[in-house]
C-alpha positions as CSV (number, residue, x, y, z in Angstrom):
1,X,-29.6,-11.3,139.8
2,X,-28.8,-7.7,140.2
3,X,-30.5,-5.2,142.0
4,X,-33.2,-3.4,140.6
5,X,-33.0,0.7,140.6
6,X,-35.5,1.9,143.2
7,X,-38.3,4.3,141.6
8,X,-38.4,7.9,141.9
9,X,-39.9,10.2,140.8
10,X,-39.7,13.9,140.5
11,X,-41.5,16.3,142.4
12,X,-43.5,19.5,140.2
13,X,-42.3,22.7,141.9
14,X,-45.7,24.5,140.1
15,X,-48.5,23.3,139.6
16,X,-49.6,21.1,136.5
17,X,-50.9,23.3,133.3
18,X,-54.2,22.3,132.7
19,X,-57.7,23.5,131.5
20,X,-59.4,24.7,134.8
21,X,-61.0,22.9,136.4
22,X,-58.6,20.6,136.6
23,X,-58.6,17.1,137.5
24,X,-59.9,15.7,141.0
25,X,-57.3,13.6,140.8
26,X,-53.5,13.0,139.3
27,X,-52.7,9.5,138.5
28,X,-49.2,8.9,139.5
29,X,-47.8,5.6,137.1
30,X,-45.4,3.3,138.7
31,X,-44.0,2.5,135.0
32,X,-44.0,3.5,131.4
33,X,-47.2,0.9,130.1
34,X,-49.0,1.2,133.5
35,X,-52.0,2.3,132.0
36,X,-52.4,5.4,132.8
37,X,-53.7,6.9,129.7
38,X,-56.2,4.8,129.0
39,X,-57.8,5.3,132.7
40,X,-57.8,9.0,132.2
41,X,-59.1,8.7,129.2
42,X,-61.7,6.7,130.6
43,X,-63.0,8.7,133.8
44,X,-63.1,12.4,133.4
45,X,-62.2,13.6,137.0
46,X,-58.9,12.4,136.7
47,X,-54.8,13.1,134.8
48,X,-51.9,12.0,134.4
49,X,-49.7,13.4,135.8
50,X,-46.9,12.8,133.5
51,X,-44.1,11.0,135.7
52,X,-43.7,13.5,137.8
53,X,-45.5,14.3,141.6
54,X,-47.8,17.0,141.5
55,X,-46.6,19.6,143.7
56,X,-49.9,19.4,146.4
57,X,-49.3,22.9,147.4
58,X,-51.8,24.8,145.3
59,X,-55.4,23.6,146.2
60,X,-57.0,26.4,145.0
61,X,-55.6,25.7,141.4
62,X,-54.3,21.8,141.6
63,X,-56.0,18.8,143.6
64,X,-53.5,17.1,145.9
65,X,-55.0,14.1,145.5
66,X,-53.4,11.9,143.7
67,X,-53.2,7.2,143.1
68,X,-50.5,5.3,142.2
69,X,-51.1,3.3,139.0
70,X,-49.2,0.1,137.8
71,X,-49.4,-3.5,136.4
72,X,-49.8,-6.6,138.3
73,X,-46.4,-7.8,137.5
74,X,-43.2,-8.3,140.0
75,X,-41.7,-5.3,138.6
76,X,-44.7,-2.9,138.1
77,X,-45.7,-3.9,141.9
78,X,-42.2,-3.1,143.2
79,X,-42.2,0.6,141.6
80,X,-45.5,0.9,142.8
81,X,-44.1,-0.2,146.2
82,X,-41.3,2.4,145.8
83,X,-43.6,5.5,145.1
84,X,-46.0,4.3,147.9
85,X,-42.7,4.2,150.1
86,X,-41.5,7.6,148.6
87,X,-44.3,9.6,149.3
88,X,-44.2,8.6,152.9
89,X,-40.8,9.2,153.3
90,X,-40.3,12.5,151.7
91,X,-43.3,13.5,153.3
92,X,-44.8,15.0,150.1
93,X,-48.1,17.6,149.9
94,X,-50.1,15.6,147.6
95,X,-52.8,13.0,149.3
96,X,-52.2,9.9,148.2
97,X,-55.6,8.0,148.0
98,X,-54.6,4.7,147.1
99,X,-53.4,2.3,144.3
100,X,-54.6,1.0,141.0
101,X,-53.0,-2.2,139.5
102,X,-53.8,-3.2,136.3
103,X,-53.8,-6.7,134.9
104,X,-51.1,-7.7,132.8
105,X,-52.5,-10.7,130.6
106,X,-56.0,-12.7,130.6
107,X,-56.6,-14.8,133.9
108,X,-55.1,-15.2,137.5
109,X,-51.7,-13.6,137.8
110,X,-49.2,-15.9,139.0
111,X,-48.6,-16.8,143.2
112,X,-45.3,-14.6,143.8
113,X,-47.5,-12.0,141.4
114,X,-50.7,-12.1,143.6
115,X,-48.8,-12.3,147.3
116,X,-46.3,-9.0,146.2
117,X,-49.8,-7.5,145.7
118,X,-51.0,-8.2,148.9
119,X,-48.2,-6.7,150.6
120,X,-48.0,-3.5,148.0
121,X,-51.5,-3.0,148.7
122,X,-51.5,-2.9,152.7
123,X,-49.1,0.0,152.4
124,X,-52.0,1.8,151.3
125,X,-55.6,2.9,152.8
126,X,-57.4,2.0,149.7
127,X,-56.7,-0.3,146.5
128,X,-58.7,-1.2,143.3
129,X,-58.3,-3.6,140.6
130,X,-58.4,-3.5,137.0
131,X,-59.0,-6.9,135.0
132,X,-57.7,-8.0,131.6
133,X,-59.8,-6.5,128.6
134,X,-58.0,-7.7,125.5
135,X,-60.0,-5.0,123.1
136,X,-58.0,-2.3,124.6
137,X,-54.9,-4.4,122.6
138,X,-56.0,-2.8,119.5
139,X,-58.4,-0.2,120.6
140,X,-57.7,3.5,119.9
141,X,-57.1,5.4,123.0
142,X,-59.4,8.3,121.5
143,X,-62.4,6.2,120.6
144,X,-62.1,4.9,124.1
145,X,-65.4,6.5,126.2
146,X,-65.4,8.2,129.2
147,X,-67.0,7.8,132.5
148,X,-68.8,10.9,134.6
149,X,-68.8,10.3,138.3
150,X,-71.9,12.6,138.6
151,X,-73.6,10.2,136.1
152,X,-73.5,7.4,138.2
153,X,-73.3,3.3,137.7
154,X,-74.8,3.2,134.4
155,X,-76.7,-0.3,133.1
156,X,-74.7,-2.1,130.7
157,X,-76.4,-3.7,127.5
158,X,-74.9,-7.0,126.6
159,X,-74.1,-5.9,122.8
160,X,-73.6,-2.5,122.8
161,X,-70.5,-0.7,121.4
162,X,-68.2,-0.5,123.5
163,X,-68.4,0.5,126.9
164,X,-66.8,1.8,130.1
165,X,-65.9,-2.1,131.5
166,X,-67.9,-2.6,134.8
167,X,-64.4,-2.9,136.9
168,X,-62.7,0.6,135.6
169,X,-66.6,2.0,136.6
170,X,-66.0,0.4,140.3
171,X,-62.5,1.6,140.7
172,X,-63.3,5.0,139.7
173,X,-66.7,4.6,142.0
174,X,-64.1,3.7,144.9
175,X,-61.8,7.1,143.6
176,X,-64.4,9.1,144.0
177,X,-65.7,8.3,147.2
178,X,-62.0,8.1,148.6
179,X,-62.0,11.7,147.4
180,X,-65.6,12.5,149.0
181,X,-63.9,11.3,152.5
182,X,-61.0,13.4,152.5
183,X,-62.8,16.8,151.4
184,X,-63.5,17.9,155.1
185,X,-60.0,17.4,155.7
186,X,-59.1,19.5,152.9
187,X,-61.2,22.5,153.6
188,X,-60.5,25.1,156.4
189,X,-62.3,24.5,159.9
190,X,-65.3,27.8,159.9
C-alpha cells in the first residue's frame, strides 16, 4: 500500500466574488464528490468555496467562517483530517466552525469507517452528520429547495414534494447557531 498524498488546499489572497451579501458561511470540501453543492444549494447562508480557503481577512466583505465538508469514507475522512490539521497549522484567518460528513451509501458505514470519524471529528469543536438520501442520485441539483435559517424548523408533510431532509435542516440548525456563538468574537469590543 502506498502513501496517500496529504490534502492541501490553496489559500484565496482576495476575497471570493460573490453577490453581496455574501454567504455566512464557506463550505470548505475535503474531496471532489463531497457534497458540497448540493448543501449550498440547499441552505441559503452558505458557498462553496471552490477548493480553495477563503482568505478570512476581509470581514467587512467575506465571512471567515468557514466547515469542512466530506464523505464518510476512509479517504474522504482522511482529507477531511488533513484540512482540519492544515488550518491549525498554517494558522489561517478563516474560523473554522466545524465538520460535515456526508454518507456515502444507505445504512451504517462500516467499523474502520465509523472509528476514523470519531477521531476526525474530536479535532473539531463541532460536527454534523448527513444521512443517505438516495433521491439526490438522480435528482437535479437546481430543483433541489432551499432552506432559510430565519425561517426556522419547518413541519414536514409525509407526501409532499420534495423537501429539505430533516438531517441537512439540523446540520444547518447546528451551522447557524455555531455562527450565532462566535459573532461577539468577531465584532470589535465598544
Amino acid at each position: 500500500m502506498s502513501p496517500r498524498d496529504r490534502t492541501s488546499l490553496d489559500v484565496r489572497t482576495e476575497p471570493i466574488d460573490v453577490v453581496q451579501p455574501g454567504p455566512a458561511v464557506w463550505l470548505v470540501g475535503a474531496h471532489g464528490g463531497a457534497g458540497v453543492s448540493t448543501l449550498a444549494r440547499y441552505w441559503d447562508f452558505a458557498g462553496d468555496a471552490r477548493h480553495q480557503w477563503p482568505c478570512g481577512t476581509a470581514h467587512d466583505i467575506e465571512s471567515p467562517y468557514v466547515v469542512v465538508v466530506c464523505r464518510e469514507t476512509t479517504e474522504g475522512l482522511a482529507s477531511a483530517h488533513d484540512l482540519i490539521l492544515e488550518h491549525r497549522d498554517r494558522g489561517l484567518q478563516t474560523d473554522l466552525l466545524g465538520l460535515v460528513t456526508v454518507a456515502n451509501t444507505a445504512g451504517q458505514p462500516p467499523k474502520d469507517v465509523r472509528q476514523r470519524r470519531s477521531i476526525v471529528s474530536g479535532a473539531v469543536r463541532d460536527n454534523w452528520s448527513i444521512g443517505w438520501h438516495r433521491f439526490l442520485g438522480s435528482a437535479a441539483r437546481d430543483s433541489l429547495p432551499t432552506w432559510r435559517a430565519i425561517d426556522g424548523v419547518p413541519i414536514q408533510t409525509k407526501g409532499a414534494a420534495i423537501e429539505v431532509p430533516a438531517d441537512v435542516i439540523a446540520a444547518g440548525v447546528g451551522i447557524v447557531t455555531a455562527i450565532q456563538d462566535r459573532l461577539p468574537a468577531l465584532l470589535p469590543a465598544q
